[in-house]
Structures are given as structure tokens and as C-alpha cells.
N, C-alpha and C positions, 0 to 999 in steps of 0.2 A: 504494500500500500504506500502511496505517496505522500510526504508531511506536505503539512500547510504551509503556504509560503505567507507568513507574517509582514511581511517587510511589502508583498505586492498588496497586500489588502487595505496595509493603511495611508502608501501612494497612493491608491484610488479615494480613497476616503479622502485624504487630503486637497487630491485634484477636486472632486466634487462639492467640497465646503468652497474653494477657492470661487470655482464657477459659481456658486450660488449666490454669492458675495459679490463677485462681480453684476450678476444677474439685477441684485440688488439695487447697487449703489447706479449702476443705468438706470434702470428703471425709476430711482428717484431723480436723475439728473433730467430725463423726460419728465417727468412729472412739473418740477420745477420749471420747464422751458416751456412748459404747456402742449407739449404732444399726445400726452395721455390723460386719461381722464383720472383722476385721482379716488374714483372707489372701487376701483382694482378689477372692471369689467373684462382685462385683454386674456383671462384663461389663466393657467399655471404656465403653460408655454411661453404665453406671448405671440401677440401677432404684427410684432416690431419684427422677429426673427424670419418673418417670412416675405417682408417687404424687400423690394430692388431694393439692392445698396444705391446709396446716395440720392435716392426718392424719398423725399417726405410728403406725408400725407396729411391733408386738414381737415381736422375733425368736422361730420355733417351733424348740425345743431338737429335736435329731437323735435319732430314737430307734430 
């Protein structure tokens, strides 16, 4: 049987705090600049991540 490799599991874990942190602090700097809407409608994903880079899009008011 094969040990566990300790050392890759908590590189991953570390990678994924990293990105979620990043994921964060984006999503507040959007926030603050006004591209999203601030009660947190865009999903767990995000649907920043699926936009063309370097296209921004303006929000359509609720009517």
C-alpha cells in the first residue's frame, strides 16, 4: 500500500486558501468600483470569470 503524501495535500490546501483570498479581495475591489452588485447575487463562481478579458460590462438597472 502507498503512504500518504502529506506534504502534496497541504500544497493544495494552501494553493486553494490562496485563490480564495485572492477571489476575495477582487471581488471586493469590484465591489468598491461599482461593477458588482454588492448582495452577492454573481453565484459562488462568479460570473466576472466568464467574461472576455478586458470587456467590462454595465450593470442593467431592475425594472
Amino acid at each position: 500500500m502507498a503512504t500518504p503524501n502529506y506534504g502534496f495535500e497541504k500544497r493544495q490546501k494552501e494553493l486553494a486558501k490562496k485563490r480564495k483570498k485572492e477571489d476575495k479581495l477582487k471581488a471586493k475591489s469590484d465591489r468598491k468600483s461599482g461593477l458588482l452588485p454588492e448582495d452577492g447575487s454573481e453565484g459562488e463562481e462568479g460570473e466576472a470569470d466568464n467574461a472576455t478579458p478586458g470587456v467590462t460590462e454595465t450593470p442593467t438597472p431592475a425594472a
